[in-house]
RODRENMI-982020 format. One line per field, with one value per residue (C-alpha): residue number from 1; x, y, z; chain. Coordinates in Angstrom, 3 decimals. Each point is the difference from the previous one (the first is absolute). Layout:
<pts>
pos = c(NUM | ...)
x = c(X | ...)
y = c(Y | ...)
z = c(Z | ...)
unit = c(A | ...)
</pts>
This chain:
<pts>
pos = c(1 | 2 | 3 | 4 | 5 | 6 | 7 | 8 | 9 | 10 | 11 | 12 | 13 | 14 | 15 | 16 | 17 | 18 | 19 | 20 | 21 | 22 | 23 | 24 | 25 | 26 | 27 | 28 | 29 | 30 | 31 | 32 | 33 | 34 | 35 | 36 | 37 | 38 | 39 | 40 | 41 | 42 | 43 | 44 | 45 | 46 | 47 | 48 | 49 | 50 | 51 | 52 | 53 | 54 | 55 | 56 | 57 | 58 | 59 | 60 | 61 | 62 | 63 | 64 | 65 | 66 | 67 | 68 | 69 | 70 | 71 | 72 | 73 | 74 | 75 | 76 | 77 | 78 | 79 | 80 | 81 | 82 | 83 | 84 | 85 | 86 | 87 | 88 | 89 | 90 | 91 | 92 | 93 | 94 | 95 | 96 | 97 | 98 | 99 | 100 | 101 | 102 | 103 | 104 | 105 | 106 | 107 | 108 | 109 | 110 | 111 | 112 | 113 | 114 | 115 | 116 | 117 | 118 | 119 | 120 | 121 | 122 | 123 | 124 | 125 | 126 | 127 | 128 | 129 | 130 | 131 | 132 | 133 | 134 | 135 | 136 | 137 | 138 | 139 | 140 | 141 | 142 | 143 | 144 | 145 | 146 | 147 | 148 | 149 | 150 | 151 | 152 | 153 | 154 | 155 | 156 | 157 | 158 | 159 | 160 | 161 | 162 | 163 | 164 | 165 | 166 | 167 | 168 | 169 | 170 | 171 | 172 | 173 | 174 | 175 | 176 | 177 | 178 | 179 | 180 | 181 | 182 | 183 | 184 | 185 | 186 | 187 | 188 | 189 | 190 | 191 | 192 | 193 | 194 | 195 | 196 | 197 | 198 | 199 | 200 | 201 | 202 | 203 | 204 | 205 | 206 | 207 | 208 | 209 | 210 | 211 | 212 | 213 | 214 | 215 | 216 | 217 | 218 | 219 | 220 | 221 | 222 | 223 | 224 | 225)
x = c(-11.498 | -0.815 | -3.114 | -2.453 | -3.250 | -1.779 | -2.046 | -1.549 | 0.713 | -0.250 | 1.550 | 1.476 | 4.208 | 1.445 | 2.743 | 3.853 | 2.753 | 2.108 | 3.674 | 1.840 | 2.232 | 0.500 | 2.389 | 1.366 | -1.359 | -2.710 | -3.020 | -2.917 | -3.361 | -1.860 | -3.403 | -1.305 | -3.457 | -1.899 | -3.422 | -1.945 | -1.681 | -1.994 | -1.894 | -2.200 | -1.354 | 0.882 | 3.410 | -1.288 | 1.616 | 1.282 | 3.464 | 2.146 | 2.660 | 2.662 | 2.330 | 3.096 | 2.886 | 2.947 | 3.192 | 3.053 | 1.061 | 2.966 | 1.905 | -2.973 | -2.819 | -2.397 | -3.633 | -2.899 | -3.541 | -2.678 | -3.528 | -2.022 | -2.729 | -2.980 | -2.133 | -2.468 | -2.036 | -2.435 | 1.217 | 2.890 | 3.245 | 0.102 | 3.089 | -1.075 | 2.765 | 3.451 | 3.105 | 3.472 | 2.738 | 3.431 | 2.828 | 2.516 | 3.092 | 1.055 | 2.891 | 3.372 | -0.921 | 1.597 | 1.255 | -1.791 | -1.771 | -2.980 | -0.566 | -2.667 | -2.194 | -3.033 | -3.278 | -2.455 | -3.225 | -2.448 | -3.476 | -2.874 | -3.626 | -1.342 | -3.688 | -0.740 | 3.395 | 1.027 | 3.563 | 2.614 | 3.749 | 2.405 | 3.226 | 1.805 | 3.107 | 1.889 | 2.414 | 1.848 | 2.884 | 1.740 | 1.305 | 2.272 | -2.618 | -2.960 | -1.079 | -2.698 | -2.037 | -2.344 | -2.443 | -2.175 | -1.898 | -2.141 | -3.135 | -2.386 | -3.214 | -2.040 | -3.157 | -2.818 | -3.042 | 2.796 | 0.539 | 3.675 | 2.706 | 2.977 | 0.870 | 3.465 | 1.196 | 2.587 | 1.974 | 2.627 | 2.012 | 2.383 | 1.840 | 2.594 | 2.295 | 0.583 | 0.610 | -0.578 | -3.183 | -1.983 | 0.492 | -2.912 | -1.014 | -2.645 | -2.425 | -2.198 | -2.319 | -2.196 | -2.137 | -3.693 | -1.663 | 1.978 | 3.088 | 1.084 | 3.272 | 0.972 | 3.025 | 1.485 | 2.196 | 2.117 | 2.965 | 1.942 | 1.465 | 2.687 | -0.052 | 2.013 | 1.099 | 0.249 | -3.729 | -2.108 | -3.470 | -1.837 | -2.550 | -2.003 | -3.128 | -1.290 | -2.908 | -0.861 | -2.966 | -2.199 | 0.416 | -3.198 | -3.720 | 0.071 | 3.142 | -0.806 | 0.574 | 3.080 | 1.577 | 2.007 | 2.535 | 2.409 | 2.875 | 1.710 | 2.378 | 2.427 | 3.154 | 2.258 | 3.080)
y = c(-3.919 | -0.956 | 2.217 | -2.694 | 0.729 | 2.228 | 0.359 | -3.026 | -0.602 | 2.998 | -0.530 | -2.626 | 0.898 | -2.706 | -0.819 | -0.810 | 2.654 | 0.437 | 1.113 | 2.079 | -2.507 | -1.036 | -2.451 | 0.396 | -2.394 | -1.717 | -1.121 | -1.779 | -1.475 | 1.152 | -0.946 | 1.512 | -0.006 | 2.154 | -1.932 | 0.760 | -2.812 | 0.769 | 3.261 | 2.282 | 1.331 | 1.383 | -1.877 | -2.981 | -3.033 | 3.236 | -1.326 | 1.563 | -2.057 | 1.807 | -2.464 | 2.319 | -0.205 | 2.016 | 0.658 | 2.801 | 2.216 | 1.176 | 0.298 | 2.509 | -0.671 | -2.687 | -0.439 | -2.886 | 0.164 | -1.917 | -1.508 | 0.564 | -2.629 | 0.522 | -2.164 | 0.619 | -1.892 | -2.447 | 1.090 | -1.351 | 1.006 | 2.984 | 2.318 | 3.337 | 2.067 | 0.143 | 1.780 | 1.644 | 0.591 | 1.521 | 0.044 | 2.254 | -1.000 | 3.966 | -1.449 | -2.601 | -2.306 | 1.318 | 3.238 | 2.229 | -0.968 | -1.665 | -0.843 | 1.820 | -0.608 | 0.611 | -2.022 | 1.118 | -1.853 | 0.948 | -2.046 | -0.404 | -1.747 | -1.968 | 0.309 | 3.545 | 1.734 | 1.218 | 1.279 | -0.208 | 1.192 | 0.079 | 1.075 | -2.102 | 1.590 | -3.848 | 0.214 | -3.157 | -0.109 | -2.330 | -0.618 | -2.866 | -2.977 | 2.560 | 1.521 | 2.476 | 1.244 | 2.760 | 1.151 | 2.743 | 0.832 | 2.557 | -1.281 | 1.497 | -1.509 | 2.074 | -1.272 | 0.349 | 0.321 | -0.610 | 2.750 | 0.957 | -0.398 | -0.012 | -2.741 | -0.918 | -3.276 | -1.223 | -3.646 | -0.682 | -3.251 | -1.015 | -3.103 | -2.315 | -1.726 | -3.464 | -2.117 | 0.552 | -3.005 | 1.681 | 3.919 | 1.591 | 3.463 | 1.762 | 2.419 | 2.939 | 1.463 | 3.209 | 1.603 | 0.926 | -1.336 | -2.929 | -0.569 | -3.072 | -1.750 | -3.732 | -2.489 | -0.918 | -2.685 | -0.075 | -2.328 | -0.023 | -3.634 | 0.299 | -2.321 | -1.172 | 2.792 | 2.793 | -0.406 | 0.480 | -0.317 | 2.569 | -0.426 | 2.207 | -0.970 | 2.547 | 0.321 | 3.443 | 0.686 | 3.294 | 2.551 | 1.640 | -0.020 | 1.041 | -2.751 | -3.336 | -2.121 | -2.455 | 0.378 | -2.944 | 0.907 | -2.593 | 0.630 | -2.172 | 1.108 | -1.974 | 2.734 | -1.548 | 1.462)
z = c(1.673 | -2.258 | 0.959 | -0.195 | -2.189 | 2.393 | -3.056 | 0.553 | 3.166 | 2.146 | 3.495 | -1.078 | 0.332 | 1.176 | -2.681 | -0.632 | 1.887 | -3.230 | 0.545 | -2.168 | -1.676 | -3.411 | -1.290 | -3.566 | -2.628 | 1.843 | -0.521 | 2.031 | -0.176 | 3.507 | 1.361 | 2.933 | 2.211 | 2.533 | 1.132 | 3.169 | 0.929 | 1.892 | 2.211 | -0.426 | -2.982 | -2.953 | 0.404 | 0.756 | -2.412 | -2.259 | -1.628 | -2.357 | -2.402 | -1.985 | -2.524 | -1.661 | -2.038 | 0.313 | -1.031 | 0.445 | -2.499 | 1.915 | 3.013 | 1.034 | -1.454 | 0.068 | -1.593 | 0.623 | -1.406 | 2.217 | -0.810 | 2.911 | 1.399 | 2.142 | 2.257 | 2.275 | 2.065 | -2.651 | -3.042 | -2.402 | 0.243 | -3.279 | -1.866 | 1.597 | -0.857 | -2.011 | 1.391 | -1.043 | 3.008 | -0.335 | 2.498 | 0.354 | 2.263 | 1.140 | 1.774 | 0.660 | 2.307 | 3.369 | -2.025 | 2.911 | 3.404 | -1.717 | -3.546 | -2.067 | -2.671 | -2.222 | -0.962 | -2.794 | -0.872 | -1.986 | 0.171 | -2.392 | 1.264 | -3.279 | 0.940 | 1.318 | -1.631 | 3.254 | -0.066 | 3.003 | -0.156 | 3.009 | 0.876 | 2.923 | 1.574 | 1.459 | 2.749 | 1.607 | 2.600 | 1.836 | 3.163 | 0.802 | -1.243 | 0.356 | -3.267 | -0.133 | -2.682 | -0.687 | -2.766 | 0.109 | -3.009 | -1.223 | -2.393 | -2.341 | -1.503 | -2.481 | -2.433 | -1.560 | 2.584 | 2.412 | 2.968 | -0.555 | 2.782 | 1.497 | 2.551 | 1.929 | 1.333 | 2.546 | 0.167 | 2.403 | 0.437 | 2.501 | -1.031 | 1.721 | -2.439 | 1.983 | -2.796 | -3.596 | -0.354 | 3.395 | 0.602 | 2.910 | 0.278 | 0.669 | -2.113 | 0.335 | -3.067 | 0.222 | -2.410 | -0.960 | 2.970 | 0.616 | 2.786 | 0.820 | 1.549 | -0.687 | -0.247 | -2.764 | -1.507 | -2.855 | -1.618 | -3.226 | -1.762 | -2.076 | -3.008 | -2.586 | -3.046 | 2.320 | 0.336 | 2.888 | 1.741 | 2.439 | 2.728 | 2.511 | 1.985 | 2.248 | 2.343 | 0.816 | 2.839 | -1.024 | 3.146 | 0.151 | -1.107 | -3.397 | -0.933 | -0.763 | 2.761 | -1.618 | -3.525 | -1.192 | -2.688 | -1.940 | -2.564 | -2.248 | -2.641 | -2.121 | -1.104 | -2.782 | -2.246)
unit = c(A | A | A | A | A | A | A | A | A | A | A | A | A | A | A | A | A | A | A | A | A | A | A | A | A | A | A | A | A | A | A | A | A | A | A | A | A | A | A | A | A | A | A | A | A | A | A | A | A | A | A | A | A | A | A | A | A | A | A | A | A | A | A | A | A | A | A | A | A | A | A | A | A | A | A | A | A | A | A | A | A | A | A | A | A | A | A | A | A | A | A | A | A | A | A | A | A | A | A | A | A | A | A | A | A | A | A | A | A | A | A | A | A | A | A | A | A | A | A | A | A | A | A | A | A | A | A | A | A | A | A | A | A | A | A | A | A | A | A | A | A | A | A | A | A | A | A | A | A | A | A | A | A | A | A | A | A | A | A | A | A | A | A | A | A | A | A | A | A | A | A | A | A | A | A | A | A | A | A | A | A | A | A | A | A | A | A | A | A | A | A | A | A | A | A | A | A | A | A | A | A | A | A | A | A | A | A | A | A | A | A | A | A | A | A | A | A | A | A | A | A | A | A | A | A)
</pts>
């Protein structure tokens, strides 16, 4: 989840399927990208740009702070938001039926002072060369002059591991007024020093009324030792 900034972008939940993993004494630089472009209104040209830097602190733990970008249709692209996330590997990898973990964000809108934290129980499994993942998080915004609330959020990714540079699969997202269901892509190259670089590009079609009618989402993040 990260739980994208339904602060700013209500409806909009399309977003990376995070798995519970984290690998001692790493660090990356990650950019990633949700833009609609185009539909109906409100979403129409509405993107949303997050740049972070994070590292491990142990064999469980792993922390990333994000400055958050905004778009929308005829405006400039401006820092909306800035963002602390924590991950907590709960279990050994293939210790019990499917591996658990824990995402916490916490979310802070520069121009209103809206407020958002989230807690995002992450699942993943695999099967042969299937691997599937699951977050489902539970979200709170609270403000000034802002109606407080509780929302929830579903993502669900089905994955085939056919060779390390080109993995398929398949995801599904649901939250505050928005389902939708798209393919996905996704491929990691190994490079030299035990480094490596990550890729996803995703297209995910909105299933009813109230969803925008095709979210594009794109992740890039560089993890080095």
């Amino acid at each position: 989840m990260g739980v994208p900034s339904v602060a700013h972008a209500d409806g909009q939940v399309v977003d990376r399927v995070y798995d519970p993993y984290v690998q001692p004494l790493e660090k990356e630089l990650e950019w990633r990208t949700s833009a609609i472009p185009g539909g109906d209104e409100p979403y129409e040209g509405q993107q949303l740009h997050r740049l972070g830097f994070g590292r491990s602190f142990s064999d469980r733990w792993f922390g990333e702070v994000y400055l958050i970008g905004e778009k929308n249709s005829g405006q400039d692209l401006r820092l909306a938001a800035v963002e602390l996330e924590a991950k907590w590997q709960l279990t050994e990898q293939g210790e019990y039926a499917a591996d658990w973990g824990m995402l916490f964000e916490l979310e802070q809108e520069r121009e209103d002072d809206i407020w958002e934290a989230a807690a995002t129980l992450l699942a993943s499994r695999e099967w042969g060369r299937w691997t599937g993942t699951a977050n489902f998080a539970a979200v709170y915004e609270w403000g000034d002059d802002f109606a407080n609330e509780w929302e929830s959020e579903l993502r669900l990714q089905a994955r085939y591991r056919w060779t390390p540079l080109f993995e398929p699969g398949l995801e599904l997202y649901a939250g505050q007024d928005y389902t939708g269901v798209g393919p996905v892509i996704r491929g990691v190259k190994k490079l030299p020093r035990a480094q490596q670089l990550l890729w996803e590009l995703g297209v995910i079609q909105g299933l009813t009324s109230d969803s925008a009618d095709q979210t594009i989402r794109l992740l890039l993040e560089f993890e080095f030792y």
